[in-house]
Steps between C-alpha positions, in 0.01 A plus 500: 500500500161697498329633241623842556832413565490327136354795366789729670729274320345491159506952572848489545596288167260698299682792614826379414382375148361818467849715623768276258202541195537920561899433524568341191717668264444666215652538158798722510545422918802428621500173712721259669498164612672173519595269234322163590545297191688518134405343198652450123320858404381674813607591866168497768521777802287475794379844518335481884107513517489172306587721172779273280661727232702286157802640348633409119822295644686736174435806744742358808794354284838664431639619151704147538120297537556430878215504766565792719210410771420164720208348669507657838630861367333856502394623189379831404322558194242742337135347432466498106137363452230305693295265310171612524290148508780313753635791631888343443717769540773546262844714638716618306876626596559738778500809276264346264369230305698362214321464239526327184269593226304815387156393618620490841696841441181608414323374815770648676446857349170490584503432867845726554667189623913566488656258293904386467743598290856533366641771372741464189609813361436850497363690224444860427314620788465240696534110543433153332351277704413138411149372645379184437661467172427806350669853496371797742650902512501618839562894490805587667294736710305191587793284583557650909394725709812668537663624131758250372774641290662229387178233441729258326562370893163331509576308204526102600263573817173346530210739631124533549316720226145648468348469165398899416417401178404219263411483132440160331592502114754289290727549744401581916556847601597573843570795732608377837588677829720415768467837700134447523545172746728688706345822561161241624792362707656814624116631580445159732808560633461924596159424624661195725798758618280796597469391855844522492604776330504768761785797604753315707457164375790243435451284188675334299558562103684435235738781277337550158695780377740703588591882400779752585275596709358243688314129489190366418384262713143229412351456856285207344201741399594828486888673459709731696830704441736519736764806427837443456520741910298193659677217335829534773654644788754558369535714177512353144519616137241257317262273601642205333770520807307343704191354305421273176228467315319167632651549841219445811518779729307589827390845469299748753244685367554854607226668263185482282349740289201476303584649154153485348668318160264120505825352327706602771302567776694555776900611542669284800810645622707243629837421744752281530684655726230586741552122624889525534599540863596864579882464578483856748282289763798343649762738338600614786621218636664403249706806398595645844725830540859371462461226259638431200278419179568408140276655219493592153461868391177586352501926421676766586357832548710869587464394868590155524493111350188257592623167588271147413592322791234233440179525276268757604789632757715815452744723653632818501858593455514869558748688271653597794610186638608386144870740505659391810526883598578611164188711330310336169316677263334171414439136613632438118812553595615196723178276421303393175173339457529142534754502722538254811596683803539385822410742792434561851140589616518840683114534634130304396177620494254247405163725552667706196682236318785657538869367571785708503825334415879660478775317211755552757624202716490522937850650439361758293699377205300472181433176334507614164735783415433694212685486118793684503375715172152578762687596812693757214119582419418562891737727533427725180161554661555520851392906443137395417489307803530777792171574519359134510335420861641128638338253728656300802192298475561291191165641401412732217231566264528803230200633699700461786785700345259768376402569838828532660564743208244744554576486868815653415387769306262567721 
């Protein structure tokens, strides 16, 4: 090898000495790494670019004392300290260090580092959380970044807090936040998701509330709403018909608009429904002239009953193919919302969504005949009826019907 071969060489480790110095964590970085030995009080992680991390063994056992980790297995923990003479780094938990004294609650109010805890009651305004021993109040304003109602739910549950405040005296005073760590989260998250967050997107969320009208869905960053109109094709009365909270949902992003509020910086309308498969594209192959269909009755309007015949799907029976020649004053009359009808398709039009449909059979016969007390009804009204236009078509809107009128008058 020549002398400026060896010199290359000698470069090129310098370099990478140099690179893994500039890459080792910090306090309050979250690393991960691979568990390489354990010992009677501490669990070793090879953290890559010859960095070696210890963990308190008390931090990776179960409420029952058992060893949740083994050599070979990928651990994930938050860097609590880094000993400034060896640098030995210490890691605490994933969430945080746990801790177990007040000079190292201390150290950890200082440097902002999150620490564990578990919260045991509730008190007025807020929570009790126990922290290394000793008691902490985290505000109930503090304790999400959505409003809990009901914060007695958290109660058992271990979580990271933030220290706010800390007052040493016969007895430690803490403040502690657990909304702090996840709106740093949620801000490492948005700024990771803004490539992504564009009109027409498809992502995938998760339902964190729901209202009459519509849901809230947490995009990992930033939140949507998608109303209760894009949730289905077909039509429903609530939201929680088709969605819980917790549920993972794949959502298209049909708008975003800037709303100049730096809490809430931006309203994304979202769809669920944009991703469903329009049924018209093949509908008319599937609901030729002539054949007969079952459905469920959905409204019904002066001049006829809409028919579900599958979600997103209806047809139209036109009042006038609803009497088997006699004259209706009303749909009402031999059908009710609800109602499962079977029919024969009379015409389609798929470039207006449109499917006419007739309750009478090939033979003309109908398939539901109407209550004896309605067909006395029919015929007490049969004088309001003269001047009502009809359709052959199986067709009919009330615009259409309005039109037809004022032709005659005309």
């Amino acid at each position: 090898m020549t002398e400026e071969t060896e010199f290359e060489a000698l470069l090129r480790e310098l370099e990478k000495t140099e690179q893994a110095v500039a890459e080792r964590p910090k306090p309050g970085d979250r690393v991960k790494g691979q568990v390489i030995s354990i010992g009677d009080e501490q669990v070793f992680v090879d953290l890559g670019g010859k960095a070696e991390g210890a963990m308190d063994i008390g931090n990776l056992k179960d409420k029952d004392g058992n060893l949740r980790v083994s050599v070979g297995d990928e651990l994930e923990a938050v860097v609590a300290s880094i000993d400034a003479e060896t640098g030995a780094i210490t890691l605490g938990g994933r969430h945080g260090k746990h801790l177990r004294g007040a000079d190292e609650l201390e150290a950890a109010y200082r440097q902002g580092l999150p620490v564990e805890g578990t919260v045991t009651g509730t008190t007025k305004g807020g929570l009790e959380v126990r922290i290394a021993g000793h008691r902490a109040f985290c505000p109930a304003s503090q304790a999400d970044i959505r409003y809990i109602e009901d914060l007695s739910t958290l109660v058992g549950q271990q979580h990271a807090f933030r220290i706010s405040k800390l007052e040493v005296g016969k007895r430690l005073n803490l403040v502690v936040s657990r909304r702090a760590l996840l709106e740093a989260e949620r801000a490492a998250l948005a700024e990771a998701l803004k490539e992504r967050l564009k009109e027409g997107a498809v992502l995938n969320g998760k339902v964190v509330g729901i209202k009459d009208f519509g849901a809230f869905v947490d995009l990992g960053g930033a939140e949507g709403m998608v109303h209760i109109s894009e949730m289905s094709l077909h039509r429903i009365n609530h939201p929680e018909e088709v969605l819980s909270l917790g549920q993972e949902v794949e959502v298209a992003v049909l708008r975003i608009e800037d709303t100049g509020n730096p809490k809430r910086p931006q309203k994304i309308a979202l769809s669920i429904r944009a991703l469903a498969k329009d049924p018209w594209l093949d509908a008319a192959n599937r609901y030729s002239p002539g054949t007969r269909v079952d459905g469920k009755v959905t409204r019904l309007q002066p001049f006829g009953a809409f028919v579900e015949l599958e979600p997103g799907l209806e047809g139209l029976i036109h009042i006038s193919e609803l009497g088997a020649g006699r004259r209706l004053s009303h749909p009402q009359e031999v059908l009710s919302t609800g109602q499962a009808v079977t029919a024969t398709v009379l015409k389609v039009e798929p470039e207006r969504k449109r499917i006419g449909l007739s309750l009478a059979d090939d033979n003309g016969a109908l398939e539901h005949e109407p209550a004896p007390e309605r067909r006395g009804k029919t015929a007490g009204r049969r004088g309001r009826r003269d001047d009502m236009p009809e359709s052959d078509e199986g067709f009919g809107t009330l615009g259409d019907l309005l039109k037809e009128q004022m032709g005659r008058e005309d």
